[in-house]
N, C-alpha and C positions, 0 to 999 in steps of 0.2 A: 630465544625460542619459548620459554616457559612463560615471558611476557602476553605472547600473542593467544594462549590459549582461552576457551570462555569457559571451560568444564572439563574435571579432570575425573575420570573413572578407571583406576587402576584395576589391574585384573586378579592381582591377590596383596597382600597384605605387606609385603614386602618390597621393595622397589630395588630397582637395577640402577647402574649406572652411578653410584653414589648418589642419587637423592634422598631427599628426605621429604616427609611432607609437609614441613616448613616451607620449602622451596618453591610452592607451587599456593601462587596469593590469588587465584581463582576459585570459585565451590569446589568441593570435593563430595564426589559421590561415592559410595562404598557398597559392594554388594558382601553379606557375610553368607559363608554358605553351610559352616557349623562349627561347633566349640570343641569338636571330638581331641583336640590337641590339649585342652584345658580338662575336659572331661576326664581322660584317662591320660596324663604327663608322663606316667612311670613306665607306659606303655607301648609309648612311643619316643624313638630317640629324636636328640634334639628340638624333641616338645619347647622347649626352654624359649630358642628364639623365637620358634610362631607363635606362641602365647606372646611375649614380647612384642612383635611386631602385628600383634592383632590388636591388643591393646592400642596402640600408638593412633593404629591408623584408624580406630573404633574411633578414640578421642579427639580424632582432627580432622574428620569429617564435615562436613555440614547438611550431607544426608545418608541415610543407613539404608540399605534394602535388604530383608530377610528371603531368605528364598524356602522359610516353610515356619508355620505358626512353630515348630518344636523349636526355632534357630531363635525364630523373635521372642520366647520364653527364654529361652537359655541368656538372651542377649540383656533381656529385664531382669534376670536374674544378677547375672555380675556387673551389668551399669543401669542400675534403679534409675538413675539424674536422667536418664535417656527418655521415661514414661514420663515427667514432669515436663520434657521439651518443645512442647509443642502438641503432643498427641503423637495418634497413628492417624496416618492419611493411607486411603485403601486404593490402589490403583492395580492394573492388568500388567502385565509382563506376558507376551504370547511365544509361542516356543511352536517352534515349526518343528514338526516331524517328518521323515520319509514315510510319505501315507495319501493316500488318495481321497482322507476324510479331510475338513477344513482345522485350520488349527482353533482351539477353545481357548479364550483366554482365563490364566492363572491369576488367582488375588494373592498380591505381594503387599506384605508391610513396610512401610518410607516412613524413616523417621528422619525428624528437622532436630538436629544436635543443639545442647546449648550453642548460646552466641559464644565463637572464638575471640579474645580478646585484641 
């Protein structure tokens, strides 16, 4: 099954099922959505494994999407190697709302991870 896929975008940081993301020898795209679990640890219980399992999946990526300049700061903050990787590539992510207005698109930061060995 994990053979056949072309792109894999998990939906948080931690996977089900016993994988890991080794498992999975296709791109990895990553959305991060914020570091508040690393920002305040003591604060939140079990902080321990998400920080863990944010890291993991930060670094075995091969693309990062921030969903707000404050995530993609946070994110150059604890993995510098990330702004050396290629740049930031500026692209839309559009978000439909219940609304009778059309949706605007959002500018989202895509980062190209170093090369996985």
């Amino acid at each position: 099954m994990l053979r056949q896929l072309d792109l894999f975008h998990p939906t948080y940081y931690d996977l089900t099922y016993g994988f890991s993301f080794s498992d999975f020898k296709c791109p990895t795209v990553l959305t991060v959505y914020d570091f508040i679990y690393a920002i305040y640890p003591k604060l939140i219980e079990g902080s321990e494994g998400v920080i863990r399992d944010q890291t993991e999946a930060i670094r075995k990526a091969d693309h990062i999407i921030c969903i707000s300049k404050s995530t993609e700061n946070n994110l150059l903050e604890r993995f510098p190697e990330l702004s050396a990787a290629g740049g930031v590539t500026r692209t839309f992510l559009f978000c439909y709302v219940c609304s009778p207005e059309p949706a605007s698109p959002i500018p989202v930061s895509v980062y190209r991870s170093p090369v996985r060995p």
